[in-house]
Structures are given as C-alpha cells and as structure tokens.
N, C-alpha and C positions, 0 to 999 in steps of 0.2 A: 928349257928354263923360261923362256917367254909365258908360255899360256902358265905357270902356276905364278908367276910375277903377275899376271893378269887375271888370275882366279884371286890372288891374295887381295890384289888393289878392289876387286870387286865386293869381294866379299869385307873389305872392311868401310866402303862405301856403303854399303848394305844395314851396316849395323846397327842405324839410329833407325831405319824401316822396320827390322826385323823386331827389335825394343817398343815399337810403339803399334807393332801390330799389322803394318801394311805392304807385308810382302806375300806370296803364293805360297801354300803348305811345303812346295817343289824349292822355292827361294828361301826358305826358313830353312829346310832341311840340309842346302848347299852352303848356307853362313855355320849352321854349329857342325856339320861336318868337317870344315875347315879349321875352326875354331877350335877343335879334337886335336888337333894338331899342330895349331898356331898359339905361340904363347903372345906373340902381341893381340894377335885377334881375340883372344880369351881374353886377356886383362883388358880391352876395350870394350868388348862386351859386359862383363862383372861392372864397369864404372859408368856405361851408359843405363845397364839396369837399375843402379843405384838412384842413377839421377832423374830415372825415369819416374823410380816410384818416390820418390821427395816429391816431383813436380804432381803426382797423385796425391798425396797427404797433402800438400797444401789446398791445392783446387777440394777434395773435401770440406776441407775446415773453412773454407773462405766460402764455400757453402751454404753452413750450418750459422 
C-alpha cells in the first residue's frame, strides 16, 4: 500500500509539470497512467488544463 500511496502523492504533485509541459515523455506517461485510474488525479488534471489554457488565452490577447 505504501508505494501506490506514493506513486499517487507523486503523481498528483506532478500535475501542474505535466499541464504546462515540463516533465520527461517517461514522467508524462506515469501521471495519465495513473490518472486512468485515479478519479481524483483525473479531475485534477481536467481542472488544471482548464486553467492552463485560460492562463493561454489571456497572455495571447494581452499580446495583441
């Protein structure tokens, strides 16, 4: 039980990395692996993507 309580805590530390880009193709593929699986880590993921791409549509438009 340890190491998935520790893969889970990892992988949801992970999630604002993996949303903005700066994790290894190997660290990307270990967060939505888990996320397959994990309804918190999925709904954390869906709302930091959200927020990610707000925080893109602004920075465009503050752009232009």
């Amino acid at each position: 039980m340890q190491s998935t309580t520790t893969n889970h805590e990892q992988c949801w530390d992970d999630i604002p990395w993996l949303v903005n880009g700066r994790l290894s193709e190997a660290e990307q593929q270990r967060v939505l692996t888990h996320a397959e699986s994990c309804t918190e880590c999925r709904e954390e993921l869906r709302q930091q993507r959200e927020v990610h791409a707000d925080r893109m549509r602004v920075v465009v438009v503050e752009r232009h």
